[in-house]
C-alpha positions in Angstrom: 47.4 -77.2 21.3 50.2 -76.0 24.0 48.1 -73.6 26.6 50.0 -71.3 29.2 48.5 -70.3 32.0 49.1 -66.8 33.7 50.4 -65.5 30.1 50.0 -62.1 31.1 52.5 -62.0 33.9 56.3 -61.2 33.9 57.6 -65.2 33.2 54.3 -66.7 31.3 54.6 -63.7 29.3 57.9 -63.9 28.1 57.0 -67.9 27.5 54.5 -67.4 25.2 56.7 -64.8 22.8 59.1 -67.0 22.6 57.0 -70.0 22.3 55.7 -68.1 19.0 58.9 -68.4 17.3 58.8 -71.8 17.8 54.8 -72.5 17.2 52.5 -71.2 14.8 49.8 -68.8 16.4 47.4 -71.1 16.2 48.8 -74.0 17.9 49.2 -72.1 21.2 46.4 -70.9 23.4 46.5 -69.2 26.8 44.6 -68.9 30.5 44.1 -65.4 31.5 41.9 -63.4 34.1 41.8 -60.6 32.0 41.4 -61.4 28.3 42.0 -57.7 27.8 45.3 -57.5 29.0 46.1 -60.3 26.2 44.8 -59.0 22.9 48.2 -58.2 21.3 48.3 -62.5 21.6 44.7 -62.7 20.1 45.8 -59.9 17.2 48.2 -62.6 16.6 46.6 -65.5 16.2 46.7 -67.2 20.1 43.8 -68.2 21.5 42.6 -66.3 24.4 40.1 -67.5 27.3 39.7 -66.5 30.6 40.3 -68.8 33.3 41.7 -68.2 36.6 42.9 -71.1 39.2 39.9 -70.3 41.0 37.1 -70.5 38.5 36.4 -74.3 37.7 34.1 -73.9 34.9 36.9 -71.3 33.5 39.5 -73.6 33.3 38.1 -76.0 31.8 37.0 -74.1 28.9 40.4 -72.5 28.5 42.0 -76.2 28.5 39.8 -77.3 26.2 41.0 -79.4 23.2 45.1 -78.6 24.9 47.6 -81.7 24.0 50.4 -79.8 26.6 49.5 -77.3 29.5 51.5 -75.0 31.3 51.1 -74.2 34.8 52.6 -71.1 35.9 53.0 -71.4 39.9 50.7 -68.4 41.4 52.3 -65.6 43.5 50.5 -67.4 46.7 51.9 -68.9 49.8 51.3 -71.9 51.7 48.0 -74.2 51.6 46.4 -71.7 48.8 48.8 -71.9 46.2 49.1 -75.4 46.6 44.8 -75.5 46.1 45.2 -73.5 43.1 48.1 -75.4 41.5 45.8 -78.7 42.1 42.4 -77.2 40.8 44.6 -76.4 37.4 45.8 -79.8 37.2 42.8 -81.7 37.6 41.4 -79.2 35.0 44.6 -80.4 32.5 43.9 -83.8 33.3 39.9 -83.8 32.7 40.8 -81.4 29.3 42.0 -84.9 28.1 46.1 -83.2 28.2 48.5 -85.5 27.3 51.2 -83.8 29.5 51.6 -81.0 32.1 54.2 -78.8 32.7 54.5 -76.8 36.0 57.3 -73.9 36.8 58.2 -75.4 39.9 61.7 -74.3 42.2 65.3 -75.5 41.8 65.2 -76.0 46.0 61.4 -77.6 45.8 61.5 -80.1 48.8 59.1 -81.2 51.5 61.9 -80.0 54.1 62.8 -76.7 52.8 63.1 -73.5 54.9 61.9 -71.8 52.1 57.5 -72.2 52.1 57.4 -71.8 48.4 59.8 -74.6 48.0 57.8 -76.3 50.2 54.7 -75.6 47.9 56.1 -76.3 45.5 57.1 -80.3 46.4 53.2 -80.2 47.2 52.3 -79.1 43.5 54.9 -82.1 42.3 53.2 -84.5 44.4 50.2 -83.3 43.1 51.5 -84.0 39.2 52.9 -87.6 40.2 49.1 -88.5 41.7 47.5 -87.2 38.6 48.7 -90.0 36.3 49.8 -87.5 33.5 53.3 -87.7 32.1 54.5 -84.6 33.8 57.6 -81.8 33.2 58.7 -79.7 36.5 60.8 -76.8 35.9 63.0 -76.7 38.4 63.5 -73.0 37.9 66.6 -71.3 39.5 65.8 -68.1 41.9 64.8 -65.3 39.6 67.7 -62.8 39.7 64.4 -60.5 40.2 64.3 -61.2 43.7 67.8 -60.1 43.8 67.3 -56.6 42.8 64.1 -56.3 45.6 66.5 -57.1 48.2 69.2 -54.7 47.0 66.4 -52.0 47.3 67.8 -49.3 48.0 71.5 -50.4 48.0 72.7 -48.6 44.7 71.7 -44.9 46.0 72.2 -45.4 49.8 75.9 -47.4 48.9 74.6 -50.3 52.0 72.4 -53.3 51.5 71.8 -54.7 54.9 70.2 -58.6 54.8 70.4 -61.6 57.3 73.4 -63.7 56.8 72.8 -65.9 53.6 74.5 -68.5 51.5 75.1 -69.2 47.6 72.1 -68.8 45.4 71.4 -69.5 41.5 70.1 -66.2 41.0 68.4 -66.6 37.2 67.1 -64.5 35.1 63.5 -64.8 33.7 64.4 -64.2 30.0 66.2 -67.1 30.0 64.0 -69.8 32.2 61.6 -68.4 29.7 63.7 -69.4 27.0 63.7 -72.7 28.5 60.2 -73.4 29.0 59.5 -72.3 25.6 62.7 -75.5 24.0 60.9 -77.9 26.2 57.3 -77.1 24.9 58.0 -77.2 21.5 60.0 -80.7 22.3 57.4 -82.5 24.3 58.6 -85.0 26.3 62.4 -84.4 26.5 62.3 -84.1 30.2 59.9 -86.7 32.0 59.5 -85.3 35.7 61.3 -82.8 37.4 64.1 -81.3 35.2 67.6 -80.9 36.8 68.1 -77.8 37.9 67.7 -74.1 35.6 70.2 -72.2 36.9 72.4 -69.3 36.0 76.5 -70.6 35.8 77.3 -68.3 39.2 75.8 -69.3 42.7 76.0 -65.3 44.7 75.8 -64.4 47.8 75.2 -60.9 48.7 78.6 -59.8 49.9 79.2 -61.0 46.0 76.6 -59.0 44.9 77.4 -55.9 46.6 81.0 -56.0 44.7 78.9 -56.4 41.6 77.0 -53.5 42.3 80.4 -51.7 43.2 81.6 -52.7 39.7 78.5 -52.2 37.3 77.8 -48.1 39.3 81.6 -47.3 40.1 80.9 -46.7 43.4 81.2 -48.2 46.6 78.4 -50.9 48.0 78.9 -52.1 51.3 77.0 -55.8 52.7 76.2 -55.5 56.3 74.8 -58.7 58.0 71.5 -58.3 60.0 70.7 -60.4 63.4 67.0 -62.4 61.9 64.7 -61.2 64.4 66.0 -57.3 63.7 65.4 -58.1 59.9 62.2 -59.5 60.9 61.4 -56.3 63.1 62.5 -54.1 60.4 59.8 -55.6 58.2 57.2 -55.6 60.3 57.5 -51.8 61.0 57.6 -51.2 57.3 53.8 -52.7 57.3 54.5 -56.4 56.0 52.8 -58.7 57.4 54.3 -60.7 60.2 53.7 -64.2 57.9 54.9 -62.8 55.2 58.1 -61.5 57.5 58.8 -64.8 58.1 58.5 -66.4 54.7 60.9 -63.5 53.7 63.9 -65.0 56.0 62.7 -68.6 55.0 65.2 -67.5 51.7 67.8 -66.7 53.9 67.8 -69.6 56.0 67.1 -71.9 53.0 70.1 -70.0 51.1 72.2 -70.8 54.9 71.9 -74.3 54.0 72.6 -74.3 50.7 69.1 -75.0 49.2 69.2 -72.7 46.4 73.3 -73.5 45.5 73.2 -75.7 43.1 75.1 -75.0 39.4 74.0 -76.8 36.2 74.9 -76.7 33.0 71.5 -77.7 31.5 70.0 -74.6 31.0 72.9 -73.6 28.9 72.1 -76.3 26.8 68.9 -75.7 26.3 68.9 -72.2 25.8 72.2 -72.7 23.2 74.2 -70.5 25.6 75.6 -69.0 28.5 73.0 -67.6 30.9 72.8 -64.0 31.6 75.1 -63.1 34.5 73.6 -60.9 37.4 75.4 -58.2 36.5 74.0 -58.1 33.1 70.7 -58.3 35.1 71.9 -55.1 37.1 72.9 -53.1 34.1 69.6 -53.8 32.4 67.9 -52.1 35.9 70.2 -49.5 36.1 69.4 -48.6 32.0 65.6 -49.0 33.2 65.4 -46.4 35.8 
């Protein structure tokens, strides 16, 4: 049995439908906190336990009888996401798996500006200790976080960020594409993948004339000093932390971190990646 974790949310989600075309129902199980928000997978066969990264006991009865599991990374920072990527291992590992597979970061190193990248070399460490053959996505940036810095941009006609540098922005449909090829292929990638990424690395003053083009109107990139981004934040009620981990991606995009182009998950996915403009068209429909 293949079991995802966090099936429920925007990328596990999207995993598990398209794992369905490739799996019958009853092969695949999922992890959820709320088994409620995943009985349109139970009407179709899946099988549904609850089991959060926190809840030992939980896990382990969600993993139980799995052959592959999939760990979604949580939406934590810092010392806690690493914790809860590790209690969900060691749960995979004593469920008797036979391989783990973790969505991990196309820029996941020990030295990355970036904390989640940062995390996320923790987590990998983590797999290479457990003595379980092991799969790391190396996810590009979801094209996601692309549109939350825009904000505003498309009414306003100004999208004002710190200085930044190329990034792989990607979109979740097809890293979920992705994941779903390598489940139903266990064991084509041994460790971390190459890198998932869109066939474009963007910066922002590339974005904003993608914006111009996709809403016919004009989007101007101004570049602002950190600490005022940071200020800016702050007075807007985040967190001073979290402030800081925001400009991590713009100092980790600075030095080329997240610039990377490959053509692997073209192949994987049988074509070419959505473009970010696709992405931005797909919002604008949306709204």
């Amino acid at each position: 049995m293949i079991v995802v974790t966090g099936a429920t949310g925007q990328l596990g989600s999207q995993i598990v439908e398209r794992l369905l075309a490739r799996v019958p129902a009853h092969r695949v199980g999922v992890s959820v906190r709320d088994p409620q928000k995943a009985k349109a997978l139970a009407d179709q066969g899946v099988r549904v336990r609850q089991g959060g990264f926190t809840d030992t006991a939980g896990l382990a009865h969600a993993f139980e009888g799995a052959s592959q599991v999939l760990i979604v990374s949580v939406d934590k920072m810092g010392d806690e996401a690493v914790r809860q990527h590790r209690a969900a291992i060691d749960a995979a590992v004593a469920a008797g798996a036979r391989r783990i597979l973790y969505t991990s970061h196309m820029g996941a190193g020990v030295s990355s500006r970036f904390q989640p990248c940062r995390d996320h070399a923790a987590t990998e460490e983590a797999l290479r200790a457990s003595g379980v053959p092991f799969t790391s996505l190396r996810n590009g940036f979801y094209a996601s976080s692309a549109m939350r810095f825009l904000g505003h941009a498309l009414e306003s006609g100004q999208v004002t960020l710190p200085a930044d540098g190329p990034v792989s922005w990607t979109a979740h449909a097809d890293l979920a594409e992705a994941a779903a090829v390598i489940l139903a292929d266990e064991g084509r990638f041994d460790g971390p993948t190459p890198p998932l990424t869109a066939a474009q690395a963007l910066t922002f003053d590339d974005i904003a004339r993608i914006a111009s083009d996709v809403t016919g109107r004009i989007i101007t990139r101004t570049i602002a000093p950190d600490d005022r981004f940071r200020e800016h934040l702050v007075g807007d009620g985040v967190p001073p932390e979290v402030a800081n981990q925001l400009l991590g991606v713009f100092a980790a995009g600075r030095a080329g971190e997240f610039a990377a182009v490959d053509p692997t998950l073209a192949t994987l996915i049988g074509r070419e990646p959505i473009a970010l403009g696709t992405v931005l068209r797909e919002r604008l429909s949306s709204d």
